[in-house]
MIDREN-446183 format. One record per residue (C-alpha): x, y, z; residue in three letters. Coordinates in steps of 0.02 Angstrom, whole numbers. Each point is the difference from the previous one (the first is absolute). Last residue first. Example, Ala and Ser with C-alpha at 12.3 -4.5 7.8 and 13.67 -1.06 7.14 Angstrom:
<recs>
<u: 684	v: -53	w: 357	r: SER> .
<u: -69	v: -172	w: 33	r: ALA> .
</recs>
This chain:
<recs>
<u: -802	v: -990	w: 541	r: UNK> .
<u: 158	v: 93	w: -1	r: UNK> .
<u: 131	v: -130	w: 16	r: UNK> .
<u: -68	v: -140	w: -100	r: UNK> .
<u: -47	v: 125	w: -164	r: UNK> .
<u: 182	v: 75	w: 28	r: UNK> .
<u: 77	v: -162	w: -29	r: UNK> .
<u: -91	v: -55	w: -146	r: UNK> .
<u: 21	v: 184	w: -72	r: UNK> .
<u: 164	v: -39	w: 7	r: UNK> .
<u: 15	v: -173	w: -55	r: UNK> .
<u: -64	v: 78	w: -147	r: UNK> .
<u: 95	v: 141	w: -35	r: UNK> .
<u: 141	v: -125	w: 13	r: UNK> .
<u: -56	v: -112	w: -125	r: UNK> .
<u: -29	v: 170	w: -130	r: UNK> .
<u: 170	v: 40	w: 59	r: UNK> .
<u: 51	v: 148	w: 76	r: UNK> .
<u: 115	v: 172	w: -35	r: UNK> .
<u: -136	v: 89	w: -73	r: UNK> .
<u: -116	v: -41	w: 104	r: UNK> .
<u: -30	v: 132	w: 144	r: UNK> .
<u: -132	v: -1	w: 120	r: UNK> .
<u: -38	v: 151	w: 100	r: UNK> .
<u: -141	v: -37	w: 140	r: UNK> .
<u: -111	v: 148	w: 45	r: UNK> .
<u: -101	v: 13	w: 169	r: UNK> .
<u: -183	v: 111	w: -25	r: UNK> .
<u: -13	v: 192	w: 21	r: UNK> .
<u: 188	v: 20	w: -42	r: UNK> .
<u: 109	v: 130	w: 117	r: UNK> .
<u: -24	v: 177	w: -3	r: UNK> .
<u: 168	v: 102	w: -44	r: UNK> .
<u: 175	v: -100	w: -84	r: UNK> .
<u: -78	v: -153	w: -43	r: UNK> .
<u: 144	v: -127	w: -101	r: UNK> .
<u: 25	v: -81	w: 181	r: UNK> .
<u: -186	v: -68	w: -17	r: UNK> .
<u: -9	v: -110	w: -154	r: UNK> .
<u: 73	v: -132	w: 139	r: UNK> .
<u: 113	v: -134	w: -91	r: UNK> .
<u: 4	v: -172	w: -31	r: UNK> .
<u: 105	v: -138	w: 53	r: UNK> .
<u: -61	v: -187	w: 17	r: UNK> .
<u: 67	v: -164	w: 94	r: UNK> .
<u: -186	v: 5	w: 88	r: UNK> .
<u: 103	v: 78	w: 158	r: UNK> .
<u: 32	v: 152	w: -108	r: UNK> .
<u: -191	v: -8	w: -72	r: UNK> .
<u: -57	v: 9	w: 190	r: UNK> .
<u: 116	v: 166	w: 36	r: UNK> .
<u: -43	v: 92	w: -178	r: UNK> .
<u: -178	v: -8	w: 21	r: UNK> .
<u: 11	v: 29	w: 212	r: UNK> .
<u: 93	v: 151	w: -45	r: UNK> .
<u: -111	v: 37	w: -152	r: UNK> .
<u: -165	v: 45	w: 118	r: UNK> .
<u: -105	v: -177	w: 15	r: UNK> .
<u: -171	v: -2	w: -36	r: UNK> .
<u: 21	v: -116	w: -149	r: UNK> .
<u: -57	v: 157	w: -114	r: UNK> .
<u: 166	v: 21	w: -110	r: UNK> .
<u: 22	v: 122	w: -142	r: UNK> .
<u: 135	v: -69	w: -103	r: UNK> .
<u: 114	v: 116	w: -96	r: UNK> .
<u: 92	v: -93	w: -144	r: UNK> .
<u: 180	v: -13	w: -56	r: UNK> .
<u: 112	v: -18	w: -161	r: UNK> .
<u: -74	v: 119	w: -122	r: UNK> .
<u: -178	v: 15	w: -68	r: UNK> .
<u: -166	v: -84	w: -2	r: UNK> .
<u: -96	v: 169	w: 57	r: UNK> .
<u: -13	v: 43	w: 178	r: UNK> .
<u: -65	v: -74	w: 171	r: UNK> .
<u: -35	v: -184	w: 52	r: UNK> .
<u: -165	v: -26	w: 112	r: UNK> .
<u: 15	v: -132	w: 111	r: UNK> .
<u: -152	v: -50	w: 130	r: UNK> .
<u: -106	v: -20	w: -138	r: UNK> .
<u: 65	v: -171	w: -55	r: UNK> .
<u: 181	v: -63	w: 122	r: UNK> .
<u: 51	v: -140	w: -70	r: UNK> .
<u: -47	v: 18	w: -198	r: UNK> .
<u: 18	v: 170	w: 5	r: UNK> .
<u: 160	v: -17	w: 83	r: UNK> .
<u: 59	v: -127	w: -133	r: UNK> .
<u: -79	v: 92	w: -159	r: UNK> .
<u: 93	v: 141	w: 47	r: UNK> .
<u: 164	v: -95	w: 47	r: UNK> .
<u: -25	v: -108	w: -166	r: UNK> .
<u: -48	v: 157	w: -117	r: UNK> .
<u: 161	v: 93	w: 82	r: UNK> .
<u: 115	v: -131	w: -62	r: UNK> .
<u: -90	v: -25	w: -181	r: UNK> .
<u: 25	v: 193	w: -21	r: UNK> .
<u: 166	v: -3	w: 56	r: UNK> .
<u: 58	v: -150	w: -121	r: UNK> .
<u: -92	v: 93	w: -148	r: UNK> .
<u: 123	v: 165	w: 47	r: UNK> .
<u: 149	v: -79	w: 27	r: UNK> .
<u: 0	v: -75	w: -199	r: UNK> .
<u: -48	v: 173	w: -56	r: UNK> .
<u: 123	v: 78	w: 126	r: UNK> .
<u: 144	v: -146	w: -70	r: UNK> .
<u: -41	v: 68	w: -183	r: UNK> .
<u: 3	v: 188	w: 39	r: UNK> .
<u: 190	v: -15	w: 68	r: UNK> .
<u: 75	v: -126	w: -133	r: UNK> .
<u: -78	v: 128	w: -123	r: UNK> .
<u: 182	v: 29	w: -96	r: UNK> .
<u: 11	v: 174	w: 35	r: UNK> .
<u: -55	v: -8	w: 188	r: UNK> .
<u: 94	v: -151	w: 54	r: UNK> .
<u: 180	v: 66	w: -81	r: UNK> .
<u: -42	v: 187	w: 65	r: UNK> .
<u: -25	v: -123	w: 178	r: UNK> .
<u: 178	v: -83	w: -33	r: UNK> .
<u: 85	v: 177	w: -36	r: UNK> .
<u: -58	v: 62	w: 159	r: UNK> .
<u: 53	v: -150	w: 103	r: UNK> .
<u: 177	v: 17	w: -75	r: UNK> .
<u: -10	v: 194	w: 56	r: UNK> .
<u: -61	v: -18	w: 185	r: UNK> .
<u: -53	v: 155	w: 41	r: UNK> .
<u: 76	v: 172	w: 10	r: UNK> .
<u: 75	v: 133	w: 145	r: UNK> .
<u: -77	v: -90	w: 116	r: UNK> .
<u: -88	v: 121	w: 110	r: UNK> .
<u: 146	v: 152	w: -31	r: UNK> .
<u: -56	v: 8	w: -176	r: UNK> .
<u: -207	v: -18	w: 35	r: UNK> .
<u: -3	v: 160	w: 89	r: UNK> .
<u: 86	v: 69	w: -154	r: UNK> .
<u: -131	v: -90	w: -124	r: UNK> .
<u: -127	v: 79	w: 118	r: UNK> .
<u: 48	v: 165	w: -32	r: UNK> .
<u: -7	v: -12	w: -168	r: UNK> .
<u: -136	v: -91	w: -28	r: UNK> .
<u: -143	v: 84	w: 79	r: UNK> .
<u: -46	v: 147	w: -121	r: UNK> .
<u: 2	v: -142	w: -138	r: UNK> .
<u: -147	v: -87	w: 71	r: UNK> .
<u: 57	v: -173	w: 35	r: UNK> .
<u: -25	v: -177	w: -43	r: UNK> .
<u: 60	v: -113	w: 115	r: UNK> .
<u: 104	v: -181	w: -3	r: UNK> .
<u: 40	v: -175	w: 84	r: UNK> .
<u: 133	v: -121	w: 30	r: UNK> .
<u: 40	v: -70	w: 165	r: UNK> .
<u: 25	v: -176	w: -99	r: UNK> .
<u: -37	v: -84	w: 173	r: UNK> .
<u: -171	v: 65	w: -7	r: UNK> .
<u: -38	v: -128	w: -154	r: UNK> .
<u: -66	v: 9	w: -174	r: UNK> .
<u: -179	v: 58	w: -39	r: UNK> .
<u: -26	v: 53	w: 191	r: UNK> .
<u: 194	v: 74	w: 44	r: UNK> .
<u: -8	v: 70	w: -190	r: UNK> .
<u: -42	v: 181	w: 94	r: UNK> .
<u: -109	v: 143	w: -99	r: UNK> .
<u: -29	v: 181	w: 81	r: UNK> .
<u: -76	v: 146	w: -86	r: UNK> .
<u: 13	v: 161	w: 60	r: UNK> .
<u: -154	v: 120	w: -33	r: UNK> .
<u: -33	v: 167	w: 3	r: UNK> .
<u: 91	v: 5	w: -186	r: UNK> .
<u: -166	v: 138	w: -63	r: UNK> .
<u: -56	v: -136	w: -110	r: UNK> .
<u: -43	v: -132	w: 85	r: UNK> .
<u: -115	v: -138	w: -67	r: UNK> .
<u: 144	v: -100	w: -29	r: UNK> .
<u: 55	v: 25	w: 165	r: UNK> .
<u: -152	v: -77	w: 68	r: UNK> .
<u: 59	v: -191	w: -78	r: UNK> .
<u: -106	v: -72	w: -120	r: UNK> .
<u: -138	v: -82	w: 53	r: UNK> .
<u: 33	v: -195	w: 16	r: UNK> .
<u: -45	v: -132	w: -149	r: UNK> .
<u: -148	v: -113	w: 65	r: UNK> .
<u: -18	v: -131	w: 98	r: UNK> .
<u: 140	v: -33	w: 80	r: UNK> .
<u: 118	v: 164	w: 33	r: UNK> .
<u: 183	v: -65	w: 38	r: UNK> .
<u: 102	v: 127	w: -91	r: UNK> .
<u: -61	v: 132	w: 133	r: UNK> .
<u: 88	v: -66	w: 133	r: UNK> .
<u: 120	v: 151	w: 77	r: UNK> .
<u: -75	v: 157	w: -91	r: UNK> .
<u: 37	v: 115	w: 143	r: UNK> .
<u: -62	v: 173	w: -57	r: UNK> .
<u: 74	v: 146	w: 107	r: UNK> .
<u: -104	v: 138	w: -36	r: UNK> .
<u: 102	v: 189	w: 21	r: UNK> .
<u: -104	v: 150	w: 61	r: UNK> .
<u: -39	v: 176	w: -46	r: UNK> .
<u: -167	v: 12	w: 103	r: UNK> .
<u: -81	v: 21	w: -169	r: UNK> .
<u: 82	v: -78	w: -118	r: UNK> .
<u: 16	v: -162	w: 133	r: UNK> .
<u: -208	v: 1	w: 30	r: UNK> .
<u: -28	v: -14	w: -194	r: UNK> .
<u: 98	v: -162	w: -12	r: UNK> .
<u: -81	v: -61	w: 128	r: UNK> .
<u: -184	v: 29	w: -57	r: UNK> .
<u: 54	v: -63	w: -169	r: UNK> .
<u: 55	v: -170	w: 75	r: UNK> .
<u: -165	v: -10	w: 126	r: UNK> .
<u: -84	v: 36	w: -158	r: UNK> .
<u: 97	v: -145	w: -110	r: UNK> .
<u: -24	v: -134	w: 141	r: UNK> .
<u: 143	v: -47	w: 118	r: UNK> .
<u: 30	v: -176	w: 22	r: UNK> .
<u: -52	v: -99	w: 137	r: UNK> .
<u: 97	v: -146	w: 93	r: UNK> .
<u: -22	v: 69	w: 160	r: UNK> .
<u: 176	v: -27	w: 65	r: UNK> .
<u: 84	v: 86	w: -114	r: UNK> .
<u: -87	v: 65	w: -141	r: UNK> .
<u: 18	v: -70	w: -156	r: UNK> .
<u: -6	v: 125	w: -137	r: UNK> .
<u: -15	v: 148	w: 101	r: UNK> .
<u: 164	v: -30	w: 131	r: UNK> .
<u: 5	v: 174	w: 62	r: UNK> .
<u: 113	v: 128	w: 96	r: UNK> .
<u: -28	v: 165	w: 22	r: UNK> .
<u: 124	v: 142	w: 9	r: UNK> .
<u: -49	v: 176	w: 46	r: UNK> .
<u: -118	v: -13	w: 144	r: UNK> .
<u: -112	v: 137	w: 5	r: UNK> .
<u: 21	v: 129	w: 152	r: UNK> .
<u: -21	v: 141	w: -99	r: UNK> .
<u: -172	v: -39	w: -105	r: UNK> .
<u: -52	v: -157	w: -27	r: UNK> .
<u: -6	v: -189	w: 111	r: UNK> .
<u: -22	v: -147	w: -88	r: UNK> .
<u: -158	v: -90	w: 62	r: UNK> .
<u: -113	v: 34	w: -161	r: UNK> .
<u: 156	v: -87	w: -97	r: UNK> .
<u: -81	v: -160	w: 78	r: UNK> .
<u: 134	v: -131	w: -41	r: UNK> .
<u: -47	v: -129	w: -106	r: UNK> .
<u: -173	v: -34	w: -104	r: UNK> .
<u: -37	v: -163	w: 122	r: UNK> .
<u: 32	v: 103	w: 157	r: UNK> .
<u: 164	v: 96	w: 48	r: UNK> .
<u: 10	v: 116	w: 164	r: UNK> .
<u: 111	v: 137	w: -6	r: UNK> .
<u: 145	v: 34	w: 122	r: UNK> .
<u: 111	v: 141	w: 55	r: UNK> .
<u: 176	v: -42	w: 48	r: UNK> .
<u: 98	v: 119	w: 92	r: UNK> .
<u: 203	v: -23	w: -47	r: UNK> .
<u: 114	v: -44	w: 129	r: UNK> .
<u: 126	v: -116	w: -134	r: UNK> .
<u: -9	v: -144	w: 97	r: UNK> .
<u: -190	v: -2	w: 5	r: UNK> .
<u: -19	v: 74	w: -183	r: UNK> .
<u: 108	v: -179	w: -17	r: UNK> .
<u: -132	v: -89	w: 109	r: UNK> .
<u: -157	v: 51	w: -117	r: UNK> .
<u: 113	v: -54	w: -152	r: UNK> .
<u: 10	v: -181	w: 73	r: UNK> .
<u: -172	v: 0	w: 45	r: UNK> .
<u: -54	v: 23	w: -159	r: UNK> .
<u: -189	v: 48	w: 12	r: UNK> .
<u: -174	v: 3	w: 104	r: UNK> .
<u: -28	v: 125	w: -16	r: UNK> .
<u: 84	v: 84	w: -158	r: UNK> .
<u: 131	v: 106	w: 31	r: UNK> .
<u: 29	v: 204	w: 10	r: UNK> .
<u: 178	v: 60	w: 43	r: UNK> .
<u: 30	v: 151	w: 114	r: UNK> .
<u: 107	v: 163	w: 1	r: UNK> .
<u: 160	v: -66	w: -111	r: UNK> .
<u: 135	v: 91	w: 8	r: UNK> .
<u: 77	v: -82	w: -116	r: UNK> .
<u: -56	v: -24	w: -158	r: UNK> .
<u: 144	v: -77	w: -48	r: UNK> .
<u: 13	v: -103	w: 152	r: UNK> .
<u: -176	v: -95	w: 20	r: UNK> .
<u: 40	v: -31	w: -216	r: UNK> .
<u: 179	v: -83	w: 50	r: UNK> .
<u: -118	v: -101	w: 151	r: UNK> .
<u: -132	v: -51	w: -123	r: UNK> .
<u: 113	v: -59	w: -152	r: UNK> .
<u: 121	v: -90	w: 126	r: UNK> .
<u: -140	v: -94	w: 82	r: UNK> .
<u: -97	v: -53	w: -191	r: UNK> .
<u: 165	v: -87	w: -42	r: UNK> .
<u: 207	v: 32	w: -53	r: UNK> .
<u: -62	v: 162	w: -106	r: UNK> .
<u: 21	v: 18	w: -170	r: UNK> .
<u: -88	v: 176	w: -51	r: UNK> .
<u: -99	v: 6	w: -176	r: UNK> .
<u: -44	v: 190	w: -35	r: UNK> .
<u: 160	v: 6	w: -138	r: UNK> .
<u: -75	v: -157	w: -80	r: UNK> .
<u: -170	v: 83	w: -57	r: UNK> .
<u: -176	v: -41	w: 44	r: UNK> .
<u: -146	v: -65	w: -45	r: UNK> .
<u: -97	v: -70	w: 126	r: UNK> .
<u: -121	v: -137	w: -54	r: UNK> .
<u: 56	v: -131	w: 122	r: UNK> .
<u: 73	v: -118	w: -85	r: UNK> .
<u: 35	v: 57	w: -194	r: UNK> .
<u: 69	v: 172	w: 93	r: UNK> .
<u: 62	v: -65	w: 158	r: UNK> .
<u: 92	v: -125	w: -113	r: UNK> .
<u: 81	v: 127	w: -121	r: UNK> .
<u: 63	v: 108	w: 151	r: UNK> .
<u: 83	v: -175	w: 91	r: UNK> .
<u: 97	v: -16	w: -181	r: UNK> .
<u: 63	v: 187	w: -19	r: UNK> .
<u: 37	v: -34	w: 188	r: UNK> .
<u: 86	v: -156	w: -26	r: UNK> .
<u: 99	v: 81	w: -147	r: UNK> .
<u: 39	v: 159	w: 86	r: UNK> .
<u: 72	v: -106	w: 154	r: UNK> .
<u: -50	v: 75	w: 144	r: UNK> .
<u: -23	v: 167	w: 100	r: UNK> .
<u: 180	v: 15	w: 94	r: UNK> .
<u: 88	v: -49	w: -164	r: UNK> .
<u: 91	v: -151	w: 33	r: UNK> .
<u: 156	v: -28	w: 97	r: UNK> .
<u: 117	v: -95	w: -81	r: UNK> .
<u: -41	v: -179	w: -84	r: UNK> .
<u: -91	v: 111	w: -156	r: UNK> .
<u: 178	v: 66	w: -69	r: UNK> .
<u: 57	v: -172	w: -28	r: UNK> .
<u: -123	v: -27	w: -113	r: UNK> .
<u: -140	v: -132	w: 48	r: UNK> .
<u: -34	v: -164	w: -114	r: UNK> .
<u: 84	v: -112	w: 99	r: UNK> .
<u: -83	v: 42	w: 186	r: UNK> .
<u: -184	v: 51	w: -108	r: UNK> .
<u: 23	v: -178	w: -75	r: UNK> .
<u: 33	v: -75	w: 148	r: UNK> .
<u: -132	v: 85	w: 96	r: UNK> .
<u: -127	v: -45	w: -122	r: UNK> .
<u: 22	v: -182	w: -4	r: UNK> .
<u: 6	v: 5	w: 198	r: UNK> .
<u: -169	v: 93	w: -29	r: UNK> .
<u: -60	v: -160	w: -129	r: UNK> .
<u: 69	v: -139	w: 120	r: UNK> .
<u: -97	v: 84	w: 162	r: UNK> .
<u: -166	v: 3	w: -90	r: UNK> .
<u: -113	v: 43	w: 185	r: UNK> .
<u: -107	v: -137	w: 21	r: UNK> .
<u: 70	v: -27	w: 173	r: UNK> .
<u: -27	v: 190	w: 63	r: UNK> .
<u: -158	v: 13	w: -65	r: UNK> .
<u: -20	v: 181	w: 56	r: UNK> .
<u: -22	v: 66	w: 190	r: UNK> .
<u: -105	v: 147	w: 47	r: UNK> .
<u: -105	v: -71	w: 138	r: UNK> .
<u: 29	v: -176	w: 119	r: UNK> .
<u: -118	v: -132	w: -2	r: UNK> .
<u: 155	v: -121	w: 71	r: UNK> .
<u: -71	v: -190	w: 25	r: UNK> .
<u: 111	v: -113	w: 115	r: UNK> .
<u: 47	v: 157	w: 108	r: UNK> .
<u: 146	v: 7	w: 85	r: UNK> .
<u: -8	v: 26	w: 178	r: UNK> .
<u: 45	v: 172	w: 32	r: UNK> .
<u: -154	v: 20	w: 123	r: UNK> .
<u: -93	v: 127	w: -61	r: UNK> .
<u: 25	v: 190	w: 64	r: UNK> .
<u: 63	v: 71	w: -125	r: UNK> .
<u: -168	v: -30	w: -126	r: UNK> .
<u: -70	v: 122	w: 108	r: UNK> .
<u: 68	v: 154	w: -49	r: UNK> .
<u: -130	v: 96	w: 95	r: UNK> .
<u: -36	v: 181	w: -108	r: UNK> .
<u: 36	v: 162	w: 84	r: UNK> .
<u: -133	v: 100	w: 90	r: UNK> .
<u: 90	v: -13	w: 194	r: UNK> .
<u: 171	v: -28	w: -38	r: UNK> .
<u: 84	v: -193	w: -42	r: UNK> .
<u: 47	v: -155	w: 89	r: UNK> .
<u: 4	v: -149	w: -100	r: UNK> .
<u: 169	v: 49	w: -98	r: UNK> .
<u: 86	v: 31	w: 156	r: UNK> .
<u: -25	v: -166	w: 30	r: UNK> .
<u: -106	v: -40	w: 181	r: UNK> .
<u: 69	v: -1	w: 200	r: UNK> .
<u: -137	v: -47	w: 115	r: UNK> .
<u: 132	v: 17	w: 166	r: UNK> .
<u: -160	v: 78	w: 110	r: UNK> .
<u: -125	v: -98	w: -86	r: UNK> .
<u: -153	v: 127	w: -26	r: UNK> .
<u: -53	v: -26	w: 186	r: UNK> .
<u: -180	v: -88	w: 69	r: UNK> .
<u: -57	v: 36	w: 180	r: UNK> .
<u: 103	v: 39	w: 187	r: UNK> .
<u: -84	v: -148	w: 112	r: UNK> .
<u: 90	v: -117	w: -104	r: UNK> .
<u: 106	v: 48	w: -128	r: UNK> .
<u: -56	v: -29	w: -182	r: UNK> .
<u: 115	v: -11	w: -161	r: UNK> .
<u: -29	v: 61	w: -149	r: UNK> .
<u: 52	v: -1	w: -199	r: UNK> .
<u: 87	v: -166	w: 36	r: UNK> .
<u: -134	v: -107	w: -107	r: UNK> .
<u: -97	v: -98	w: 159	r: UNK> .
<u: 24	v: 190	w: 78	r: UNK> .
<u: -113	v: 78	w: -160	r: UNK> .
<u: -123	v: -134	w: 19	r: UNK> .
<u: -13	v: -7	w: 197	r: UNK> .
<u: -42	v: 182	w: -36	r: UNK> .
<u: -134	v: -14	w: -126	r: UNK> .
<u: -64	v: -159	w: 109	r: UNK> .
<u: -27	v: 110	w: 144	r: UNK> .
<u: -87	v: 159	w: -119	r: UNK> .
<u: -119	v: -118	w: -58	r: UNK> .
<u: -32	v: -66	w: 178	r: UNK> .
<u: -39	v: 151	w: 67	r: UNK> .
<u: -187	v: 18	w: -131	r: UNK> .
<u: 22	v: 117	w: -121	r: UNK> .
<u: -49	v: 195	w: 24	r: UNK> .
<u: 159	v: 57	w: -69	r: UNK> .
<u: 33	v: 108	w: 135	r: UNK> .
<u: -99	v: -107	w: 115	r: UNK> .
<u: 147	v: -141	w: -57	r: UNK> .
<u: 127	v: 130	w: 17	r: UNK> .
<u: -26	v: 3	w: 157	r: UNK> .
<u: -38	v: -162	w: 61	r: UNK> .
<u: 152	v: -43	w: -92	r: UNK> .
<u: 131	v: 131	w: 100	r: UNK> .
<u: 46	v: 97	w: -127	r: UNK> .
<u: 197	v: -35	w: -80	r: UNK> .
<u: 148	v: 20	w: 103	r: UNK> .
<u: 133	v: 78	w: -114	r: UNK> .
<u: 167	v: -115	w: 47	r: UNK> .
<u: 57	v: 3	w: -211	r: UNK> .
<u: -78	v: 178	w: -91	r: UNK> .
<u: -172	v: 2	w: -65	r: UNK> .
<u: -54	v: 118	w: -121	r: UNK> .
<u: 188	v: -40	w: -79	r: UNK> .
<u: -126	v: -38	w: -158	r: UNK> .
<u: 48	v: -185	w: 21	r: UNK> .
<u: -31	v: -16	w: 158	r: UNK> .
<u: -180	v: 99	w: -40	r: UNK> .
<u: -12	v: -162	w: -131	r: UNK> .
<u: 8	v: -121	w: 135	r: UNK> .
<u: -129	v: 106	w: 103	r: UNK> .
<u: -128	v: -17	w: -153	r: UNK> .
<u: 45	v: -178	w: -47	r: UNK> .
<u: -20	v: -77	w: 197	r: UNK> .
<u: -164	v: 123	w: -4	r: UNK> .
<u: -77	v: -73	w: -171	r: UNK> .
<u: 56	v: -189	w: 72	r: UNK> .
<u: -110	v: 16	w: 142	r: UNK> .
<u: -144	v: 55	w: -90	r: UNK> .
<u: 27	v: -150	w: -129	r: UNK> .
<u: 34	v: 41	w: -191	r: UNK> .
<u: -160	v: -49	w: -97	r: UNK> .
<u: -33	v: 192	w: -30	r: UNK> .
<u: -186	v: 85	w: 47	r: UNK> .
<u: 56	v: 35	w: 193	r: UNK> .
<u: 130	v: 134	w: -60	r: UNK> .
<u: 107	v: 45	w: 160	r: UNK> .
<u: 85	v: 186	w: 15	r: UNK> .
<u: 155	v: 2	w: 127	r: UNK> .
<u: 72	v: 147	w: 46	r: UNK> .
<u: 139	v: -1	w: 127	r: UNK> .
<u: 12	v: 169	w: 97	r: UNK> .
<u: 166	v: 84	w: -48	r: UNK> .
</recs>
């Protein structure tokens, strides 16, 4: 495959530096495979119609780093013995996971997505709750439980979507599942076969690489500040028949889904006969305003399955979470979900239906949600502060994480490499695109899981390594 190289003379990032990144990346891609020779520079210099030199410190670049290595009187090699992760190396079209191929030196500051206030979680009032679900439990309840849940945590759960979330909805719909994974895989195989799956693009990256595992065809649709274009889904025969969402917080955009685009999708699944796989995984933490309630509450045909996980409000070691169904679906996934794991854990159960009737549960995400908002004010304010017009921070003030858009002329390799060696970690919005990659680089900076102090050093850091 001839190498294709296309330079943009408008970005800060160095000509020689654009072609290191671009034939770094086609290693990546399997493009290039170890002992390749790569153009002769004159060459590929008239190719790209720079000047030889370029192209000379380009290569000296990529063998300074162990990406090449040059023979004399023979020309420049992909490193014959260049052996990279499995997890860096990836199919033509498939997003770089790029954030495996740091250095595993820890990092003094940790940006990292999707993680709760671990440290502020109330430890002494769960353990409280455990030992009196542990005392209080009959004898009966220590056996196996019923393969669906506890009726009284999901009589409790179905009261708190419906005060929560504005979905009403009754017990015998409510599913416990043991997270958001389980509840998408059991769904993947009851409506087996499955033709293709629709995402958002850019999306969950995790979900893209289960359809991966699984062989199914993904078809994508792109998302802008009203959410996913429903315009973009495919009709007619070859229609996917599952799509999965995240409208009130979208992941990693930030954006929710307006009311139209809402409508518009709901319309779409009556009529290709489809099943909308809402992932409602941080919409207790809306800012600045109450958030929309959630699209299943708008449905009333049951196209929609509604997923809910207490890994953000709690923790992700509880591995407690739950999904509303549409009746037609339950059976056969309750039967699926038998031979999964048969039940979850009962004591833990009984200690979240304590937390939920009581208000232990709503009080710590009210106390949660001011300490998000003043953590993502301080990174906001902090890059905007460092960085001015060259920053632009996507979404609503939501969740745990923001999208950055970066213009430092640097691609997010070389973002994610110098903040490594500043003592910081943060993470390339560009494994969670799944088609066309992002116009402009996109930093993903999460804060749930950070101190206001550390936020700060953080941005410090970054500021000192990128300008």
């Amino acid at each position: 495959m001839e190498l294709q190289i296309t330079l943009d003379r408008s970005r800060r990032l160095s000509l020689p530096n654009q072609i290191a990144h671009a034939i770094r990346d086609a290693i990546f891609t399997q493009r290039l495979s170890p002992g390749t020779r790569l153009p002769p520079t004159r060459e590929l210099a008239q190719r790209l119609q720079v000047a030889r030199m370029v192209v000379v410190e380009a290569y000296e670049w990529l063998a300074a780093d162990g990406y090449a290595e040059t023979r004399p009187g023979s020309g420049t090699f992909i490193a014959p013995r260049l052996v990279l992760p499995q997890s860096a190396l990836r199919p033509l079209g498939e997003p770089a996971r790029r954030t495996d191929l740091l250095s595993e030196t820890s990092a003094v500051v940790d940006f990292r997505p999707g993680l709760p206030a671990l440290d502020l979680f109330p430890r002494q009032a769960w353990k409280n709750a455990l030992a009196r679900a542990l005392q209080s439990a009959e004898s009966s309840q220590l056996g196996y439980g019923p393969v669906e849940g506890l009726p009284r945590l999901r009589r409790v759960i179905a009261q708190y979507v419906g005060r929560a979330r504005g979905l009403p909805v009754t017990p015998d719909r409510v599913i416990i599942t043991v997270g958001t994974a389980q509840a998408v895989d059991l769904l993947l195989r009851a409506l087996a076969p499955v033709r293709c799956v629709a995402l958002e693009d850019p999306g969950s990256e995790p979900v893209f690489r289960l359809l991966k595992l699984e062989q199914i065809p993904v078809r994508t649709a792109a998302v802008d500040e009203a959410g996913m274009q429903v315009n973009r889904l495919e009709r007619g025969p070859d229609a996917p028949k599952l799509v999965y969402v995240t409208p009130s917080h979208q992941y990693p955009t930030g954006w929710t889904m307006s009311l139209n685009r809402r409508m518009e999708l709901l319309a779409w699944a009556e009529e290709q006969d489809a099943i909308i796989i809402e992932d409602d995984y941080d919409s207790e933490f809306r800012f600045d305003r109450q958030a929309p309630i959630a699209l299943a509450a708008l449905d009333s045909l049951q196209r929609v399955v509604y997923i809910g996980t207490f890994s953000k409000t709690m923790f992700p070691g509880l591995r407690l979470g739950y999904c509303v169904l549409p009746e037609r679906l339950i059976p056969h996934l309750l039967e699926l979900k038998w031979f999964s794991d048969r039940c979850a854990p009962v004591i833990e159960q009984l200690a979240l239906a304590d937390w939920l009737e009581n208000g232990t549960l709503e009080r710590h995400i009210r106390k949660m949600r001011r300490i998000y908002a003043q953590r993502r004010s301080i990174l906001v304010d902090g890059l905007q502060q460092h960085f001015g017009e060259r920053v632009r921070v996507q979404g609503v003030p939501a969740g745990m994480h923001i999208l950055a858009r970066m213009e430092l002329g640097m691609d997010e390799f070389e973002l994610v490499e110098r903040a490594m060696r500043a003592g910081v970690k943060v993470y390339p919005a560009g494994a969670s695109y799944f088609g066309t990659p992002p116009d402009q680089p996109g930093i993903i900076f999460g804060f749930g899981s950070i101190s206001t102090n550390a936020i700060q050093r953080g941005i410090d850091s970054l500021a000192q390594a990128w300008l």
